[in-house]
N, C-alpha and C positions, 0 to 999 in steps of 0.2 A: 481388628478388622479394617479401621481406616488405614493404615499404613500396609496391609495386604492391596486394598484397593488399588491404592495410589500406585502402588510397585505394579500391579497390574496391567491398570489403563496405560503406563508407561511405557510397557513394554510393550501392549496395541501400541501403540503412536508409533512406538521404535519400529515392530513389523513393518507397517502401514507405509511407513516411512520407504523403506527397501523395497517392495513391492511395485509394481507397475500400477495406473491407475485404474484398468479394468479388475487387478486382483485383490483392494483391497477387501479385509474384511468383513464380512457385511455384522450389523446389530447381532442377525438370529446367532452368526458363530461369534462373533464375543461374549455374548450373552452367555451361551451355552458353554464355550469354552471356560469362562470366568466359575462355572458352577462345577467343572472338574478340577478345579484349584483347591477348592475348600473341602471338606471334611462332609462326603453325603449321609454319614451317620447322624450331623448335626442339621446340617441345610437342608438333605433329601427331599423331606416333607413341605420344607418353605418351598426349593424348587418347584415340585409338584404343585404346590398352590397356587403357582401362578400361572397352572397352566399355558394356553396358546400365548398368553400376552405376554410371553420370554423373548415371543419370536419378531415381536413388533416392538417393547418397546425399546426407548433408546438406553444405551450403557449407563447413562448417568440416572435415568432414572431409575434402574436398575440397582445402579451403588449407591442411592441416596437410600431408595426399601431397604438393604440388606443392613445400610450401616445403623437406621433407624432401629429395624427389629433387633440389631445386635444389642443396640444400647440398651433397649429395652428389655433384653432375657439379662444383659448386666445388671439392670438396675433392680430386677425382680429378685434374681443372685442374692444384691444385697440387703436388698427387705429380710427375706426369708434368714439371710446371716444375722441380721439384729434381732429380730425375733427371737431364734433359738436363743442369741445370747442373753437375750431378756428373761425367758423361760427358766436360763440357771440360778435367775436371781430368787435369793431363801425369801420367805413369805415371815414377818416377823408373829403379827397377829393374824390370826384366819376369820378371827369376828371380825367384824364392822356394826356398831350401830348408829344408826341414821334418825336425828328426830326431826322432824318438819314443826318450823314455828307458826304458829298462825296470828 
């Protein structure tokens, strides 16, 4: 996702760039346009959670949420991948006994 971004914002600047200064792009269509880039099967729902506030705030804060929540469904990815692989691991003994000294 960060090197989606960055190719992104990029290529705002590049438009930007060519554009006259009454044309540039405003937040609400980078914003919006940035969220026809990716994958609405995955982000859809993030989109929509952010409601009106796509339309105000600025790009970057924008790509700092997405790239935050990406790392985050990554790093839940790979809990849940250790986990499982934990689960395959054979149980030697099934007791335990536990005595408490006093």
């Amino acid at each position: 996702m960060s090197d989606h971004v960055d190719q992104f914002s990029q290529l705002v600047e590049q438009i930007n760039y060519h554009l006259g200064s009454g044309e540039k792009w405003s937040n609400r269509r980078i914003n919006r346009t940035f969220f026809g880039t990716i994958s609405s099967e995955q982000w859809g729902a993030y989109e929509d959670g952010l409601g009106n506030a796509i339309d105000t705030m600025l790009p970057s804060e924008l790509y700092a949420l997405v790239k935050a929540h990406d790392a985050a469904k990554k790093e839940n990815a790979r809990k849940k991948s250790s986990v499982a692989t934990m689960s395959n691991i054979p149980v030697v003994n099934k007791e335990v006994n536990f005595t408490m000294k006093q």
